[in-house]
Backbone as CSV, one residue per row, in Angstrom:
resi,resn,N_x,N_y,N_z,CA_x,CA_y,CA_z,C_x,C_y,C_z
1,UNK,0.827,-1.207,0.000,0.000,0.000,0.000,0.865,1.263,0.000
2,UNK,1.767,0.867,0.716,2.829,2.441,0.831,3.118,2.781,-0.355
3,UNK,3.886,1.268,-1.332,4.553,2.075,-2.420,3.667,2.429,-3.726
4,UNK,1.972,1.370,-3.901,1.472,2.059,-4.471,1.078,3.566,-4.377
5,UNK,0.663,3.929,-3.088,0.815,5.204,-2.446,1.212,6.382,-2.912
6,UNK,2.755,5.641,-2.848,3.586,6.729,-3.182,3.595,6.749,-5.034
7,UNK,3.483,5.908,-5.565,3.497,5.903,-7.234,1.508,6.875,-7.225
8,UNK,0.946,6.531,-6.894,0.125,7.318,-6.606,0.382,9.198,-6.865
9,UNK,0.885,9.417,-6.107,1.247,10.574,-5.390,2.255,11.472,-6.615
10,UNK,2.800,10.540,-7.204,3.651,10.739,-8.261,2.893,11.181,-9.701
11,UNK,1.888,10.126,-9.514,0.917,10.233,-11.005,0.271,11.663,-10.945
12,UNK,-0.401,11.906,-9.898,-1.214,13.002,-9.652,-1.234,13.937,-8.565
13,UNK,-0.317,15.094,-9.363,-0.122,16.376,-8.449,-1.077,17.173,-8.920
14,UNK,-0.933,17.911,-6.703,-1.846,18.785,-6.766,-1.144,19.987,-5.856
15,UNK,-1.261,21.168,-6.065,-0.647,22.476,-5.880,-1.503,23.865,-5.051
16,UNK,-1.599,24.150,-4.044,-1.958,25.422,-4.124,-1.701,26.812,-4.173
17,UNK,-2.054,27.943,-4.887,-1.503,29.149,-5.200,-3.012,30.221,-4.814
18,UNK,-2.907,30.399,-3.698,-3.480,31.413,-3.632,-4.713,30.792,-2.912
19,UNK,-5.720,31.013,-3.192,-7.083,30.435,-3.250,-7.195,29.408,-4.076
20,UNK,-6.809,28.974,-4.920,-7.434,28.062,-5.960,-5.838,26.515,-5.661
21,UNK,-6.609,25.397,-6.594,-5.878,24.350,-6.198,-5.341,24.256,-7.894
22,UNK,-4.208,23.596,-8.117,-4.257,23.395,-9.788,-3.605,21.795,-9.513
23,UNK,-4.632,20.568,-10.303,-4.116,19.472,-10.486,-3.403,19.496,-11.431
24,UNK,-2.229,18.337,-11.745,-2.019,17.784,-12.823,-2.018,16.212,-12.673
25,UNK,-3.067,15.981,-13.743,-2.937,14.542,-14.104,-2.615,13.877,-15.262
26,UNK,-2.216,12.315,-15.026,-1.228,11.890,-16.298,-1.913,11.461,-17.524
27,UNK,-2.329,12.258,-17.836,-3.648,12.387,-19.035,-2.712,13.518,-19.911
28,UNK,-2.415,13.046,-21.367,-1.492,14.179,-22.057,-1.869,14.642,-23.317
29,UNK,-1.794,15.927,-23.420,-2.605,16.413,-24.967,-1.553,15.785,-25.824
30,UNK,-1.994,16.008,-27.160,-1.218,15.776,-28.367,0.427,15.868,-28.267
31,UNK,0.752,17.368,-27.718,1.734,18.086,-27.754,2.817,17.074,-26.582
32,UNK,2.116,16.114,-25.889,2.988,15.826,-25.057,2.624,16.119,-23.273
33,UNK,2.263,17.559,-23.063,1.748,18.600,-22.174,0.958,17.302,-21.604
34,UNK,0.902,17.954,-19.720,-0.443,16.913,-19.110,-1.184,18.071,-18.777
35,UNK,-2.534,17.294,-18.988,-3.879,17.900,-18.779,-3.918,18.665,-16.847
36,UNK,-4.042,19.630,-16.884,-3.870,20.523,-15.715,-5.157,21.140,-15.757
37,UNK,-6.168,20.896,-14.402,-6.989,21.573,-13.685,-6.612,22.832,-12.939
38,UNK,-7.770,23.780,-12.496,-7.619,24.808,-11.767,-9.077,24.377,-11.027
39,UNK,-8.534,24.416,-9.600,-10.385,24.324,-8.974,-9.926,24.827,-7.810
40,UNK,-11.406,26.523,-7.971,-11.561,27.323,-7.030,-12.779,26.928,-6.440
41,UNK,-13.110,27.553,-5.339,-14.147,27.354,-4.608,-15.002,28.566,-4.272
42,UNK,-16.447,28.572,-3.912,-17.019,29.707,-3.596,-18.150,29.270,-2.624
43,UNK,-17.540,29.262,-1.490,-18.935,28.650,-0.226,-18.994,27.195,-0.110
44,UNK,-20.616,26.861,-1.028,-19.808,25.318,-0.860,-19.586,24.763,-2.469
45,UNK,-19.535,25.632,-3.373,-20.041,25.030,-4.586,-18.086,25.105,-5.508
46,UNK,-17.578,24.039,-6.337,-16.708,24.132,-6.487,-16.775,24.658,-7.716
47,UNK,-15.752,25.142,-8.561,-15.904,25.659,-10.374,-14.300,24.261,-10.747
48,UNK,-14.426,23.924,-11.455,-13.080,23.261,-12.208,-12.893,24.070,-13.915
49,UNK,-11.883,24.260,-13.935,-11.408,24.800,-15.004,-10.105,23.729,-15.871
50,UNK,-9.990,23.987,-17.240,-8.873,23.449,-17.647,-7.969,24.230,-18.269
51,UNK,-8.415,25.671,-17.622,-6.744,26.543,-17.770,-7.106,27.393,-19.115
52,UNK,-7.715,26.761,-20.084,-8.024,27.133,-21.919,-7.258,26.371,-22.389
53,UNK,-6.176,25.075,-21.977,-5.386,24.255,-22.306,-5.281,23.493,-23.278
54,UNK,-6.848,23.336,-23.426,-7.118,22.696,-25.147,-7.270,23.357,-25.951
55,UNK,-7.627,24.606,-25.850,-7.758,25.745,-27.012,-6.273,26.080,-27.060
56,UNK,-5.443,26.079,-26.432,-4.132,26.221,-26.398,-3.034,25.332,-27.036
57,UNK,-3.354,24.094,-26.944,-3.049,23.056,-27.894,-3.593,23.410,-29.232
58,UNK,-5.058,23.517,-29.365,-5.134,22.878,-31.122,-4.388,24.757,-31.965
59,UNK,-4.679,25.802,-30.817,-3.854,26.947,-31.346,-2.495,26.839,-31.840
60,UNK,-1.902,26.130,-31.247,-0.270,26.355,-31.646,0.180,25.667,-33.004
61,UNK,-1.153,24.828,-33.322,-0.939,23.938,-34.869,-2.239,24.761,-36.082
62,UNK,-2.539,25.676,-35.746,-3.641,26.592,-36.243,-4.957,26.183,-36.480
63,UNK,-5.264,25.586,-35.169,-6.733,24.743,-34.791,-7.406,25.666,-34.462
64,UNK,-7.481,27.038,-34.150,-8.357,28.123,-33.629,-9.683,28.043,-33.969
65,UNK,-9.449,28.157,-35.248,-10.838,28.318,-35.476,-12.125,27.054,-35.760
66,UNK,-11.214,26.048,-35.907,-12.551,24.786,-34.881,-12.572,24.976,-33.705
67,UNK,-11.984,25.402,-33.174,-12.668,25.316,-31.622,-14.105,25.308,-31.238
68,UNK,-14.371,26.400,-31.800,-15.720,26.880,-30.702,-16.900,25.784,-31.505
69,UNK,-16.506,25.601,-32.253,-17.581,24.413,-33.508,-17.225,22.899,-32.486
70,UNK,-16.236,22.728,-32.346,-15.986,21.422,-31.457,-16.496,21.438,-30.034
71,UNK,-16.382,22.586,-29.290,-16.677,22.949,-27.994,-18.173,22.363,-27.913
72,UNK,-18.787,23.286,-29.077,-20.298,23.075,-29.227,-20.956,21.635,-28.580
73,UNK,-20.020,20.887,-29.395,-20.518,19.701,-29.325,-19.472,18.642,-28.412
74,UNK,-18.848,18.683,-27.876,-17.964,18.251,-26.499,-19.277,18.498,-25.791
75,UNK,-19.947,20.085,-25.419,-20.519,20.276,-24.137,-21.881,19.728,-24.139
76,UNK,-22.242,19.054,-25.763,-23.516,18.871,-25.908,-23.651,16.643,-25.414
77,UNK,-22.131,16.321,-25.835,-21.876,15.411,-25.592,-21.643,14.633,-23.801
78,UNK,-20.660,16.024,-23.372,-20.392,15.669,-22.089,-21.254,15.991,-20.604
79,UNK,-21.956,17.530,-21.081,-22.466,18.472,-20.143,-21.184,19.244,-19.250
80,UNK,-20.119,19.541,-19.769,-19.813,20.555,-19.473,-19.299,21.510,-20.366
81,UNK,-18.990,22.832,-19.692,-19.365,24.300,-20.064,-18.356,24.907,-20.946
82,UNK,-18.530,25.757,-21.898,-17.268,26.148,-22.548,-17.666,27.972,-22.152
83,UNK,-16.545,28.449,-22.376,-16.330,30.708,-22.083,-15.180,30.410,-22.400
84,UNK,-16.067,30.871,-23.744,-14.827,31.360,-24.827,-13.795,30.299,-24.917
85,UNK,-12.595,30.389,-24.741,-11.810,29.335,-24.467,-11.262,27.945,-23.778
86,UNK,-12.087,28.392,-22.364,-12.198,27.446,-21.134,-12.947,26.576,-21.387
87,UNK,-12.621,25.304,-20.564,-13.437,24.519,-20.690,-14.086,24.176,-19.079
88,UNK,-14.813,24.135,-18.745,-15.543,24.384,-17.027,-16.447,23.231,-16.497
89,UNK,-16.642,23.139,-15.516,-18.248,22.801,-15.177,-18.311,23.148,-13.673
90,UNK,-19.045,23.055,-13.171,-19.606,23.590,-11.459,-19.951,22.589,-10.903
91,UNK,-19.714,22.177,-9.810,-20.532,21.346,-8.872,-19.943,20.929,-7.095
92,UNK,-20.989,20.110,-6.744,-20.832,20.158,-4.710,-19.829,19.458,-4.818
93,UNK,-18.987,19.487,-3.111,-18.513,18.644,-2.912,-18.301,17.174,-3.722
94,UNK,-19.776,16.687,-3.012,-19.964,15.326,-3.537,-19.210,15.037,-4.756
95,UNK,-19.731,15.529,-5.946,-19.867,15.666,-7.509,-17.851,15.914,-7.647
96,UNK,-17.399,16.222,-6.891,-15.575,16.887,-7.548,-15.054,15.970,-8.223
97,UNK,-14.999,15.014,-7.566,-13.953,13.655,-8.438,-14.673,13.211,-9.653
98,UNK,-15.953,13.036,-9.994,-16.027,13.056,-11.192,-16.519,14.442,-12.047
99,UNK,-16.496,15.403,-11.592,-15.922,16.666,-12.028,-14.721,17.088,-12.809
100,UNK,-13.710,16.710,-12.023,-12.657,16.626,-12.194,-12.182,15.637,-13.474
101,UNK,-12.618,14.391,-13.419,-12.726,13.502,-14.323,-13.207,14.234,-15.573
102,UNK,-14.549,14.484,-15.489,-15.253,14.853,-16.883,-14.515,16.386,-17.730
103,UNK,-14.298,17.202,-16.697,-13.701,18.360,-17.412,-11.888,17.973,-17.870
104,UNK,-11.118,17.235,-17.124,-10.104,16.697,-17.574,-10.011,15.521,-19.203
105,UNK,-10.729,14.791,-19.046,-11.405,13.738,-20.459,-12.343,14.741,-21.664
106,UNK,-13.101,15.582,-21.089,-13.426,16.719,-22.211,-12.298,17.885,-22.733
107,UNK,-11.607,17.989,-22.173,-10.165,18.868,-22.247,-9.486,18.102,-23.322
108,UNK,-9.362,16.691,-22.816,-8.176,15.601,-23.691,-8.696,15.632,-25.153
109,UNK,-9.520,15.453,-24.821,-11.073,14.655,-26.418,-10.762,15.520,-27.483
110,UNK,-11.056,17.419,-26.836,-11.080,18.197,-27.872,-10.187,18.641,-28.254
111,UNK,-8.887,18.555,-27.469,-7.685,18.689,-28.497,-7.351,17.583,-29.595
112,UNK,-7.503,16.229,-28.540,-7.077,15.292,-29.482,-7.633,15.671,-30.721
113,UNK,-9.176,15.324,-30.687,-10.062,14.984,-32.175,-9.826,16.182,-33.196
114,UNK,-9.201,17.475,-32.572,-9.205,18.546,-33.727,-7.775,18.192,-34.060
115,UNK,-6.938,18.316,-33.277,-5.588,18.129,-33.979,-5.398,16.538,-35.093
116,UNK,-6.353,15.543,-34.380,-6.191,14.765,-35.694,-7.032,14.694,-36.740
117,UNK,-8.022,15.544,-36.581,-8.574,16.158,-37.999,-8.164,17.199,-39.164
118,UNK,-7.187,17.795,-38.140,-6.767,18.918,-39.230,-4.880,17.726,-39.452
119,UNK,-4.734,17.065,-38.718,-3.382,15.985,-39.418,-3.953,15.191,-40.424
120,UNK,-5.354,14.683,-40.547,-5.536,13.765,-41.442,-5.886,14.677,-42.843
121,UNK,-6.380,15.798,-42.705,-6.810,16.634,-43.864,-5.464,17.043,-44.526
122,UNK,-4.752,17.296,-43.835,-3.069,17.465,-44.522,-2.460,16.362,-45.035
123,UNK,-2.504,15.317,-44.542,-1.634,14.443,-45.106,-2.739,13.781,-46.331
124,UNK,-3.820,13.933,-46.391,-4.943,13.341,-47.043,-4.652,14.558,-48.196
125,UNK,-4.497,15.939,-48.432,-4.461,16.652,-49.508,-2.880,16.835,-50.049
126,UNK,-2.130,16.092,-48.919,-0.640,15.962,-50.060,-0.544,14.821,-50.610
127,UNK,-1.133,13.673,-49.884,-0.802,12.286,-50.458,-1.217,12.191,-51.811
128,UNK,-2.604,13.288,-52.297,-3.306,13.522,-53.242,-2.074,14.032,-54.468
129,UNK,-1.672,15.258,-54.038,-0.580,15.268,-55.062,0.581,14.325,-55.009
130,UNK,0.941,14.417,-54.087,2.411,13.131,-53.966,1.991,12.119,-55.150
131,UNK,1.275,11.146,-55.137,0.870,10.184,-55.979,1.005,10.476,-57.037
132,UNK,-0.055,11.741,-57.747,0.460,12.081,-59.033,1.601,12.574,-59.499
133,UNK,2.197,13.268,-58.851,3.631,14.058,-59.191,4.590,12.580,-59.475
134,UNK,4.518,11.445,-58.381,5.238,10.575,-58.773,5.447,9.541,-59.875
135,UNK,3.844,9.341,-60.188,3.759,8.865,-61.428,3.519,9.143,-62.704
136,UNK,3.478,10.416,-62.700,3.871,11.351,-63.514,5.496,11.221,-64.069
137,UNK,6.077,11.252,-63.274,8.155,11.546,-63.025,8.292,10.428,-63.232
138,UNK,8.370,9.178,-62.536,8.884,7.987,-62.715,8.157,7.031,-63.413
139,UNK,6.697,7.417,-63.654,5.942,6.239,-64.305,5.132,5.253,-63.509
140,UNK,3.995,4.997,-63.904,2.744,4.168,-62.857,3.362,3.063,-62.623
141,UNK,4.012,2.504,-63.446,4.913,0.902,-63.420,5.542,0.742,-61.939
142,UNK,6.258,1.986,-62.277,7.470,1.779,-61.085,6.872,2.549,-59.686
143,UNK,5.571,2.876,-59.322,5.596,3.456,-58.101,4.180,2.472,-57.753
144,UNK,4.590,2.327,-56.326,3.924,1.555,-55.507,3.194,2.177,-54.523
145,UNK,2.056,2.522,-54.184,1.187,3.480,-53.289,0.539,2.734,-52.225
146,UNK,0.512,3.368,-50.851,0.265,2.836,-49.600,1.191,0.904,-49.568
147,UNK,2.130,1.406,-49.315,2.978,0.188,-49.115,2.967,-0.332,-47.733
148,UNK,3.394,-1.135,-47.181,3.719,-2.085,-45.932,5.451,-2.709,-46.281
149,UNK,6.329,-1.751,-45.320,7.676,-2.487,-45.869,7.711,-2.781,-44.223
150,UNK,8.852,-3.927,-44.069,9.179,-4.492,-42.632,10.411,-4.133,-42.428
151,UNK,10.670,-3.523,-41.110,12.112,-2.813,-41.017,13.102,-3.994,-40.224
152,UNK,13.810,-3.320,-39.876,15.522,-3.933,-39.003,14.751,-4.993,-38.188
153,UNK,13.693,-3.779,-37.271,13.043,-4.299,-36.057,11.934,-5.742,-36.375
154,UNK,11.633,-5.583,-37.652,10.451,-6.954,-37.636,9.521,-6.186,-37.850
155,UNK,9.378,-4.725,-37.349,7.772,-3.972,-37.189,7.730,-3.696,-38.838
156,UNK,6.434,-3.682,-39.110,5.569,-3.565,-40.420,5.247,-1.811,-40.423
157,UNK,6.096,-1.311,-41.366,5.556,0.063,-41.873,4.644,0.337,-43.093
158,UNK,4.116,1.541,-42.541,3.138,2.300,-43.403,4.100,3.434,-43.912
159,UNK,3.734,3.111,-45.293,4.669,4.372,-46.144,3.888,4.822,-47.250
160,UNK,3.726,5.765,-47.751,2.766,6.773,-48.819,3.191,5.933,-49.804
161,UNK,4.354,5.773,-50.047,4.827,5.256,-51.874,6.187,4.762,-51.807
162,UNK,5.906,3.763,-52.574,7.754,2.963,-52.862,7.946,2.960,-54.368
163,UNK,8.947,3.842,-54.655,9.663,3.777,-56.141,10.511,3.007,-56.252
164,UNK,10.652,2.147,-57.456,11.419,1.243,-58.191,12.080,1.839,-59.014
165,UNK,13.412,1.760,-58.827,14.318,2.663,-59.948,15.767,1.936,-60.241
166,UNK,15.661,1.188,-61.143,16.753,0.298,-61.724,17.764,-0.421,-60.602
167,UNK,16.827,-0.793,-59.897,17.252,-1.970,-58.806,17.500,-1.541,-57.572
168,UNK,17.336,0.159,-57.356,17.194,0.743,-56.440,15.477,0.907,-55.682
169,UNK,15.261,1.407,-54.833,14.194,2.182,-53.776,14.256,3.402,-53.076
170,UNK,12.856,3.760,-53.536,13.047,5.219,-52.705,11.731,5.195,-52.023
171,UNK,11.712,5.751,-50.632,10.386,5.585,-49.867,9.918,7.011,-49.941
172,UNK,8.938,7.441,-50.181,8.249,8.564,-50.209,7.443,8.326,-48.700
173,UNK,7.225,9.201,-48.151,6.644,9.499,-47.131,6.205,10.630,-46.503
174,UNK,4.280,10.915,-46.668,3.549,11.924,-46.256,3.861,12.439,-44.960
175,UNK,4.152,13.311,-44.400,4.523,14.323,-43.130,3.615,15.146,-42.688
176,UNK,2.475,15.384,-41.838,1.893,16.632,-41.793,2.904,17.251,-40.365
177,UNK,2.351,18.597,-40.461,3.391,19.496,-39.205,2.521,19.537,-37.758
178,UNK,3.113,17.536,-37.453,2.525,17.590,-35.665,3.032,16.498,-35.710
179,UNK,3.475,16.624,-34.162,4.827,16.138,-33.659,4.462,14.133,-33.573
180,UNK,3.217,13.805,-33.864,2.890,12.407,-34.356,3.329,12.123,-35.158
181,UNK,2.911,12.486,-36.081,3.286,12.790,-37.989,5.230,12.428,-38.147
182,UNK,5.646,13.229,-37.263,7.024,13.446,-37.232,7.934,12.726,-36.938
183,UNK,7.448,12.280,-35.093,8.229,11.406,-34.678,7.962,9.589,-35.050
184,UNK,6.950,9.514,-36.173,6.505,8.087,-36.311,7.503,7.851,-37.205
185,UNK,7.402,9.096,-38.279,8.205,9.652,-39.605,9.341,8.745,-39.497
186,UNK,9.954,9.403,-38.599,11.604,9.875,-37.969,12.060,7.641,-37.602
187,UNK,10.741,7.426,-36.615,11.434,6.029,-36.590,11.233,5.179,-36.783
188,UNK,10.412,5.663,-38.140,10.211,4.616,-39.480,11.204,4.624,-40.387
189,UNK,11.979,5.743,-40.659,12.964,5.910,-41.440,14.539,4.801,-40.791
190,UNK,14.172,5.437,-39.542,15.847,5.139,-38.798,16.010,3.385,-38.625
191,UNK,14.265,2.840,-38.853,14.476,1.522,-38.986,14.326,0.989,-40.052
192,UNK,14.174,1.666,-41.393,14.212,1.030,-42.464,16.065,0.999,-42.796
193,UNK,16.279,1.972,-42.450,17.723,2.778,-42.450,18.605,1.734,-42.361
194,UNK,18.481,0.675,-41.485,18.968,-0.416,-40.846,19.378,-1.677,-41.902
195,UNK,17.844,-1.696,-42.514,18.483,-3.312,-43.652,19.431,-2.783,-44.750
196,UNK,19.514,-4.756,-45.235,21.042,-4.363,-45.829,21.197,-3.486,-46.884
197,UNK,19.455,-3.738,-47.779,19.286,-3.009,-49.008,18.433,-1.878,-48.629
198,UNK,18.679,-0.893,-47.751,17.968,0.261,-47.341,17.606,1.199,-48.875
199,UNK,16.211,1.619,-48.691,16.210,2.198,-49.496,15.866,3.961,-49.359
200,UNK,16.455,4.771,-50.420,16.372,6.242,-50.048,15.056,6.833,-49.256
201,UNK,14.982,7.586,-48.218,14.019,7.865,-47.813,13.838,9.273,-47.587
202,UNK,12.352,9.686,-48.131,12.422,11.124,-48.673,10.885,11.183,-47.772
203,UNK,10.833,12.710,-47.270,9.502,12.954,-45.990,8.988,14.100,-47.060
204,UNK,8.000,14.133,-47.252,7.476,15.228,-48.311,6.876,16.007,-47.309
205,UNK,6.406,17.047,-46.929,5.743,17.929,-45.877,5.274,18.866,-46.691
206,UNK,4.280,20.236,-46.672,3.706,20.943,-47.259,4.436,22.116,-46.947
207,UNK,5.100,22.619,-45.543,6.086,23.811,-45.960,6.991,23.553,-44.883
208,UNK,8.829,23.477,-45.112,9.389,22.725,-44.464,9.428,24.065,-43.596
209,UNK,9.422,25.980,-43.720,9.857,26.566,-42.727,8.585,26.572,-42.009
210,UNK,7.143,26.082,-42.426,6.605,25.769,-40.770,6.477,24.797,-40.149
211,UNK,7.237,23.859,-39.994,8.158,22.563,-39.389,8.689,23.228,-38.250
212,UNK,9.380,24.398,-38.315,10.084,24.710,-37.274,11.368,23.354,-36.893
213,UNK,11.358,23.401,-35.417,12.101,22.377,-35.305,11.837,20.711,-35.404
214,UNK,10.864,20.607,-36.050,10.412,19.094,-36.318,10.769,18.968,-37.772
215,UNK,11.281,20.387,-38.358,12.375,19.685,-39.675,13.493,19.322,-39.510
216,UNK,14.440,19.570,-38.529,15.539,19.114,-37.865,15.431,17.297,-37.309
217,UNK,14.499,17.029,-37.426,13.975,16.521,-36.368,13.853,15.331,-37.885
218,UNK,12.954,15.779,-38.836,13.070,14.718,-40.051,14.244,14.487,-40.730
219,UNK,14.752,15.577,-41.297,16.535,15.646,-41.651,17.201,15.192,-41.141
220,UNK,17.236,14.283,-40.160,18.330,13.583,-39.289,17.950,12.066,-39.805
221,UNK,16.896,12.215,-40.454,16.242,10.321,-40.482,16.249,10.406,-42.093
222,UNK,16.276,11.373,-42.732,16.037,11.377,-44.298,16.176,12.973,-45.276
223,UNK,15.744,12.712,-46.109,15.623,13.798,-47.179,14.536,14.497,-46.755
224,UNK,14.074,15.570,-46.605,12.828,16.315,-46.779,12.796,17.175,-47.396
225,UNK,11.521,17.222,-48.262,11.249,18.108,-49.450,9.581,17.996,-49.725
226,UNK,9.453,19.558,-50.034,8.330,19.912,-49.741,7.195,19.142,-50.904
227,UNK,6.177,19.315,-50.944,5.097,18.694,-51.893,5.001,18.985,-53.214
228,UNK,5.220,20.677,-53.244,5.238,21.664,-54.604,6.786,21.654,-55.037
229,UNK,7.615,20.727,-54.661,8.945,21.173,-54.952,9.577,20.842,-56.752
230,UNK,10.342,21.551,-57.320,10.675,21.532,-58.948,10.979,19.844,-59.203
231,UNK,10.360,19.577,-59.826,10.617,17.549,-60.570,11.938,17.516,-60.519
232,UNK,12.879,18.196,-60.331,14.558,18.125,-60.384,14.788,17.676,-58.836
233,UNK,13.888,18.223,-58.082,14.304,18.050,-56.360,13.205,16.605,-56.453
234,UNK,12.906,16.266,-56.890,12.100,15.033,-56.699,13.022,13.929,-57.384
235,UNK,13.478,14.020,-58.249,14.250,12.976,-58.869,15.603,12.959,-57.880
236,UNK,16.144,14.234,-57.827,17.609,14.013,-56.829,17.409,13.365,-55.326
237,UNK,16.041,13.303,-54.875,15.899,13.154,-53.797,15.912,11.564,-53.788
238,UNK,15.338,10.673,-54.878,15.588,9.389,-55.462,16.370,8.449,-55.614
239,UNK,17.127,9.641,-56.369,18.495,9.093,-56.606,19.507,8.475,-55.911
């Protein structure tokens, strides 16, 4: 009991500053970040807040403006409250722990589901060109779309496209700009990287300077080059 206890105690901090309490529990947005409560009190009735933490997440990948369209329907789903950015609900004593619960799991939900709606709409409108640009350049013969190659490790990858080029391979691979997208990218590459007949591996992304540092981050595992880039940077990238 002690040492669950203490692993306990570890999972879920809680802080006070002032009047108000701020949890954190091991519940993590997209970004990595854990889901952090604020719960003030007024007499006997408690308020829980989640900071604007999910509007804060799908903001930093330019989710803004689903928000309040998603909120809509989180609060219509969960029963709790959205202002403006926050995500809330009120209730007694009794009611806190699953208070706490519901505004923490409605916090998670609506970052998650927007950030992987606006990742699947990106990689879903480059894969669109990727495909053609490639078989266009190299020819329908030689390119292979939604492949399954098996790396170093044994694990079975998902890759946009495999080119055949006079006994060589080149892996094409869709990128959108979130840090899923990136780091799956990154060690899918580093384990194809591994067999004996590795083949070139190229991350296509839609604009590498808003990558920021998650183009650093692909460039260490492969080629990256953008979607619209000149048929000369597509063939060298092949090669």
């Amino acid at each position: 009991m002690a040492a669950t206890a203490k692993a306990l105690g570890e999972l879920v901090y809680a802080r006070q500053s002032g009047d108000d309490v701020y949890v954190t529990l091991p519940i993590f947005y997209p970004s990595g970040a854990s889901v952090t409560l604020a719960i003030s009190k007024n007499k006997d009735i408690f308020k829980v807040t989640d900071l604007g933490l999910a509007h804060h997440e799908v903001d930093l990948v330019g989710g803004d403006r689903l928000f309040s369209r998603a909120a809509k329907r989180m609060a219509e789903k969960t029963g709790v409250l959205i202002s403006g950015d926050v995500i809330y609900s009120i209730c007694s004593l009794d009611e806190l722990s699953v208070t706490i619960s519901d505004v923490a799991t409605a916090s998670h939900e609506m970052a998650r589901e927007i950030i992987e709606r606006m990742k699947a709409h990106q990689e879903n409108d480059i894969y669109a060109n990727l495909d053609r640009r490639l078989k266009t350049l190299f020819g329908a013969n030689k390119v292979e779309t939604e492949k399954t190659l098996t790396g170093f490790s044994t694990n079975e990858w998902h890759v946009s496209a495999l080119v055949h080029l006079d006994g060589r391979a080149a892996v094409f691979d869709v990128v959108s700009n979130h840090h899923t997208s990136v780091f799956t990218c990154s060690t899918k590459f580093n384990d194809l990287k591994l067999l004996e007949s590795s083949p070139k591996m190229i991350a296509v992304v839609r604009d590498k300077a808003a990558m920021g540092a998650y183009y650093n981050i692909l460039a260490q595992a492969g080629n990256v080059i953008q979607d619209n880039a000149p048929d000369q940077t597509f063939r060298k990238a092949a090669a």
